[in-house]
C-alpha positions in Angstrom: 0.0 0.0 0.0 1.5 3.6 -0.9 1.9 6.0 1.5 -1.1 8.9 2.4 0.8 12.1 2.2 -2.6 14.3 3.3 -3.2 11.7 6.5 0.8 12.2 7.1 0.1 16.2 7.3 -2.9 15.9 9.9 -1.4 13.9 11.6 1.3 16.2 12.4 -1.7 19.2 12.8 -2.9 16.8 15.4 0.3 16.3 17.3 0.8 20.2 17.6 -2.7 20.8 18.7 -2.0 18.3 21.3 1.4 20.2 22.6 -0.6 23.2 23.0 -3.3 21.7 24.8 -0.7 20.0 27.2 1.1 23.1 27.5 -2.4 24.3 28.9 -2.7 21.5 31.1 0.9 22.3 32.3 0.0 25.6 33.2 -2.9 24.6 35.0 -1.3 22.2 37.3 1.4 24.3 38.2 -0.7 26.6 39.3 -2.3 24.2 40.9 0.6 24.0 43.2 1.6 27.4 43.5 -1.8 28.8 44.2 -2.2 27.7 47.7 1.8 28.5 47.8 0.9 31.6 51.2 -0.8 29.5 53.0 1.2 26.2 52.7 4.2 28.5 53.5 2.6 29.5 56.7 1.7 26.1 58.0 5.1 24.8 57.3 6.0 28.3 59.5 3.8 26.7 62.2 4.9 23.1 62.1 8.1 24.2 62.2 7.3 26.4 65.2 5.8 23.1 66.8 9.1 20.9 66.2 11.2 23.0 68.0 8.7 23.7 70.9 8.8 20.0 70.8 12.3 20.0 70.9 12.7 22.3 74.2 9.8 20.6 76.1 11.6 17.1 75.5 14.4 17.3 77.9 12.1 18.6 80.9 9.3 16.0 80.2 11.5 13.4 80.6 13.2 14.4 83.3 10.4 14.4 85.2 9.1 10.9 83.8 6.3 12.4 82.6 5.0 11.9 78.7 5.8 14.6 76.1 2.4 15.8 74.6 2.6 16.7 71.2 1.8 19.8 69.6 0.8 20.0 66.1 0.1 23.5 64.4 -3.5 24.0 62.7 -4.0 22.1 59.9 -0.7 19.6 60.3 -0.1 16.5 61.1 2.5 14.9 63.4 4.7 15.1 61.0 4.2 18.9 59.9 2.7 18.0 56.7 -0.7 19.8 55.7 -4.0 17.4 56.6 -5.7 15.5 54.4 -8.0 18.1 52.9 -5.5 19.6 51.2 -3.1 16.6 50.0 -3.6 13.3 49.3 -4.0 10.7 51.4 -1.2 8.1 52.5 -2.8 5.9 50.2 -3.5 8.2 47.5 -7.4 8.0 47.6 -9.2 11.1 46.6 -10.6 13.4 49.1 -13.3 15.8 49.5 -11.4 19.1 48.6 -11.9 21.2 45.3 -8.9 22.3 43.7 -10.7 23.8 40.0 -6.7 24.3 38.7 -6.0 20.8 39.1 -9.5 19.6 37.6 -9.0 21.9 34.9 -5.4 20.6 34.5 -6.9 17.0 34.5 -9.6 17.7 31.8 -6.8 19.6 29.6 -4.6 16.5 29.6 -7.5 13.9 28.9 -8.2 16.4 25.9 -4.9 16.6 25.2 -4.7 13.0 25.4 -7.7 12.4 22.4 -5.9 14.9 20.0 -2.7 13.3 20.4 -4.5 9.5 20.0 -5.9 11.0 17.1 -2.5 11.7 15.8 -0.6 8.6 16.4 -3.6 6.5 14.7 -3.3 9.1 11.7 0.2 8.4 11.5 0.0 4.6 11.5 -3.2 5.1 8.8 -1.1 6.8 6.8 1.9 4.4 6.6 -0.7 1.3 6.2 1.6 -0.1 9.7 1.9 0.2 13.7 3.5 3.6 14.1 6.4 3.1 15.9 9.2 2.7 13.1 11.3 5.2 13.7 12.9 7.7 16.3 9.8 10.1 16.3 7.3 7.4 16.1 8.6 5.8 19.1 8.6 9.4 21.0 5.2 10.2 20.2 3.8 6.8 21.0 5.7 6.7 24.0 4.5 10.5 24.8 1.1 9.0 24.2 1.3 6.2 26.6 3.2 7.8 29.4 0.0 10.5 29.4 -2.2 7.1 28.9 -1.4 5.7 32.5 -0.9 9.0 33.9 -4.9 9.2 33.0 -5.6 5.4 34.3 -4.2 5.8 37.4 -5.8 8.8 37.9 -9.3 6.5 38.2 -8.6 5.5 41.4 -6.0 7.5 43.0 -5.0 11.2 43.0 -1.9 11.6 41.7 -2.6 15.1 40.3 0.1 16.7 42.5 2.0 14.4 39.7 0.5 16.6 36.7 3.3 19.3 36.4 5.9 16.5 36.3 4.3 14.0 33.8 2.5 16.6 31.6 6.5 18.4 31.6 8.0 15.6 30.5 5.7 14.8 27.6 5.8 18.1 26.1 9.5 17.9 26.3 9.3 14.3 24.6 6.6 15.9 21.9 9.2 18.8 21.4 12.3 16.3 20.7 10.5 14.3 18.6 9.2 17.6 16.2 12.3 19.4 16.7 15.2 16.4 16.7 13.7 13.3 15.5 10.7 14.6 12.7 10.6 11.7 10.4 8.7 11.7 7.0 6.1 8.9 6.8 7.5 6.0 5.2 7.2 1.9 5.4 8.7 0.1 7.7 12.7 -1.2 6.7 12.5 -5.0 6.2 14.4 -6.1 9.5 11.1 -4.5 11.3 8.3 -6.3 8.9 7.4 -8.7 11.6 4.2 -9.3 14.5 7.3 -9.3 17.4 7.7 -4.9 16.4 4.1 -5.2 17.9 4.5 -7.3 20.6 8.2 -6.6 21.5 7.9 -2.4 21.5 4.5 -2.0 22.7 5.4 -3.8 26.0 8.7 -1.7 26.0 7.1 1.6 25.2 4.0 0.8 28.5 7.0 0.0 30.7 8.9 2.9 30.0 5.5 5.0 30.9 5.6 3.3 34.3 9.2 3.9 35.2 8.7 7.4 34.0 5.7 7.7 36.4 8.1 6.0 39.7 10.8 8.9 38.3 8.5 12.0 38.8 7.5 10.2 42.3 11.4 9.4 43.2 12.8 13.3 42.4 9.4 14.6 44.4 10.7 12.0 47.1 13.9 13.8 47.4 12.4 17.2 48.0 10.0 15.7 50.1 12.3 14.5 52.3 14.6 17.5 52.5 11.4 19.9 53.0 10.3 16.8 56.3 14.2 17.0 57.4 13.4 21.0 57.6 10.4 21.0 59.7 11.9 18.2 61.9 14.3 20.7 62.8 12.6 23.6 63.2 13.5 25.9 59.9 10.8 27.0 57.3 11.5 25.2 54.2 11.6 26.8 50.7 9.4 24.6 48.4 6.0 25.5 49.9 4.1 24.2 46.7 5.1 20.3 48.3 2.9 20.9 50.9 0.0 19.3 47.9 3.0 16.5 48.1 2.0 13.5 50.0 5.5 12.6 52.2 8.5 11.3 51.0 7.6 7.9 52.7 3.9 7.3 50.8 6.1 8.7 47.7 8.5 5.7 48.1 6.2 3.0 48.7 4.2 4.3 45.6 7.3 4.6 43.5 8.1 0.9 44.7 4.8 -0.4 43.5 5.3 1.2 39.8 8.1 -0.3 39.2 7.8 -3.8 40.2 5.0 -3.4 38.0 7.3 -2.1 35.0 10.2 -4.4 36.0 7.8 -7.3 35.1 6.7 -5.4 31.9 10.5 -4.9 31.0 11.1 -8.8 31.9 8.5 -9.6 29.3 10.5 -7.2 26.9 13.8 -8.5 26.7 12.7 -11.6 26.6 10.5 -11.1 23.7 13.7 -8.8 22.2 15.9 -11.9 22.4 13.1 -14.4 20.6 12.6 -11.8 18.4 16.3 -11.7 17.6 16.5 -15.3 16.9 14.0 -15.1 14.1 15.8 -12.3 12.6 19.2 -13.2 13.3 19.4 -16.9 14.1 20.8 -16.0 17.7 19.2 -14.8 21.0 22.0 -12.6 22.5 24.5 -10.9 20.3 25.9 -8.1 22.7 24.6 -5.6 20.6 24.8 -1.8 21.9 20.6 -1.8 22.4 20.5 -5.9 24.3 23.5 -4.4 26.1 21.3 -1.5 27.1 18.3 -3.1 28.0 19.7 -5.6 29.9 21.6 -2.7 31.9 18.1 -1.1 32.7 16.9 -5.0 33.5 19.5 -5.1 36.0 19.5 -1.7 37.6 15.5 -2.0 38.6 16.3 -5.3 39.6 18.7 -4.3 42.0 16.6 -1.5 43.0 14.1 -4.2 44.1 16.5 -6.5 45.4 17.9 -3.9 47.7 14.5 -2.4 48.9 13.1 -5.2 49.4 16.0 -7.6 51.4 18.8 -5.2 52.2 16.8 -2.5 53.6 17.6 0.8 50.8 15.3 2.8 52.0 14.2 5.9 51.6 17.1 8.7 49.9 19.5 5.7 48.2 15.9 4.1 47.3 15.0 7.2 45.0 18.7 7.5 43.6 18.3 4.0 42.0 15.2 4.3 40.9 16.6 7.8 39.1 19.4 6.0 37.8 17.2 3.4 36.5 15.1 5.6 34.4 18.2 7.5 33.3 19.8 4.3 32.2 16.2 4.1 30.0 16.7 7.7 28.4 20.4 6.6 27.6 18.8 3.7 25.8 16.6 5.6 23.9 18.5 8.8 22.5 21.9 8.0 22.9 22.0 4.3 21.9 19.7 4.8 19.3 21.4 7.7 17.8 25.0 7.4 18.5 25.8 3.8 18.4 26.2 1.9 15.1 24.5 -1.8 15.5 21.9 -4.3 14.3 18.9 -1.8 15.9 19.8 1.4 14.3 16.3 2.4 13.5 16.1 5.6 14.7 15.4 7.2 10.8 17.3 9.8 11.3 
């Protein structure tokens, strides 16, 4: 089948109607956080009032055996952290407050969302194929899906404090792939005419989206815990806007769930990579740059798990490897793709 030129050129119409509308969507969940920036600022003021009123009441309370009775500033928790109605809770259900940014923000990105569907199924229409051939295929599919389970998990839990992260990183995924990677529509190269491109990136590409989710989630952990370590000592910290943050501990354990979820999804991809290479190649493993790569990423979330789970890597080293982790999964995708010569060089450029 020959190639739509006119479906190519909407499709591209669609894909910068659906950067503006996420740039939209952007705005509105920053401001999400920085509209309630005063009076997070002066709760954190309070709770770290409380922690070092704490702090001088705890040497006379024990001294005279008695129990040290907490004091918590209006709105706070033990921990200093702003009360349910404003953030989520430590499970990340929804509560009863009414933030119109962030449902604005959340409507913006679900529209955002259509448009850019709507663009990716143009794409693949027009090439007669699944569109992810090619450097700026994959980076709009993947753009797509990573806003996809941002959307999905939204159902059941709030993880709109998320929106400025995820909705960031897909612009800047949209922009590289229009600015650095645009790619005319064309067929597919033989080596990629086969049901495993299918099988093989479409499992690669949803488990990138959840390790991209656990990386927003580890970096706000970071902050999260410097802004606790504040409060615990009795200074004001600087990034107000976390108080919509849950802590840095329901952070971790959330980030911790993602990706055993997307280490099982990447599992599933290098093995169908290497099955996939035996067809095509008459070998499984051929230490090529991209299997060298994907193992790396296979083996960095799997010792992230490993050390979480057995060897106690909590917390601060937690994060870092999860970080590194996703890191080693942009390497894989720009640099290995781009730079490296080897049996996977599809990036069309």
């Amino acid at each position: 089948m020959g190639i739509n030129e006119t479906l190519g050129q909407y499709s591209e119409l669609f894909m910068l109607s659906a950067a503006f509308v996420y740039l939209v969507a952007f705005v509105a969940f920053a401001w999400d956080m920085a509209s309630s920036s005063k009076t997070l600022r002066a709760i954190d003021a309070r709770a770290a009032a409380a922690a070092t009123e704490r702090t001088r009441e705890r040497t006379p309370a024990m001294a005279g055996g008695g129990g040290e009775r907490p004091v918590h500033p209006a709105g706070t928790g033990p921990d200093g952290h702003v009360q349910a109605d404003t953030v989520p809770r430590e499970d990340l259900r929804y509560t009863g407050a009414r933030r119109r940014a962030a449902r604005i923000g959340v409507a913006m990105t679900t529209l955002a969302f259509v448009i850019h569907a709507a663009a990716v199924i143009t794409r693949g229409v027009a090439a007669a194929r699944v569109p992810w051939g090619n450097m700026y295929e994959f980076c709009t599919t993947g753009a797509l899906i990573v806003a996809g389970v941002f959307l999905l998990f939204l159902i059941r839990r709030d993880l709109r404090f998320l929106g400025t992260f995820v909705v960031g990183l897909v612009l800047i995924m949209l922009c590289a792939a229009t600015i650095a990677f645009r790619t005319p529509v064309a067929h597919l190269i033989p080596a990629l005419q086969s049901y495993w491109l299918v099988i093989h990136v479409s499992v690669a590409v949803f488990s990138s989206a959840l390790f991209t989710l656990s990386f927003c989630m580890s970096v706000l952990q970071l902050l999260q815990a410097r802004r606790e370590a504040a409060i615990a000592e009795g200074r004001t910290p600087r990034m107000s806007f976390l108080g919509r943050v849950p802590t840095a501990l329901t952070l971790e354990n959330g980030a911790y769930r993602i990706n055993a979820v997307g280490f099982v999804f990447w599992t599933f991809t290098l093995m169908a990579g290497a099955i996939w290479a035996e067809h095509a190649w008459g070998r499984y493993w051929g230490w090529d740059p991209k299997e060298v790569w994907t193992f790396v990423i296979w083996t960095v979330y799997a010792g992230y798990l490993h050390a979480r789970a057995t060897r106690g890597w909590t917390g601060t080293r937690a994060a870092w490897l999860s970080i590194v982790g996703y890191l080693c999964v942009i390497v894989n995708f720009t640099i290995v793709n781009t730079v490296f010569a080897g049996l996977h060089s599809y990036s069309g450029l």
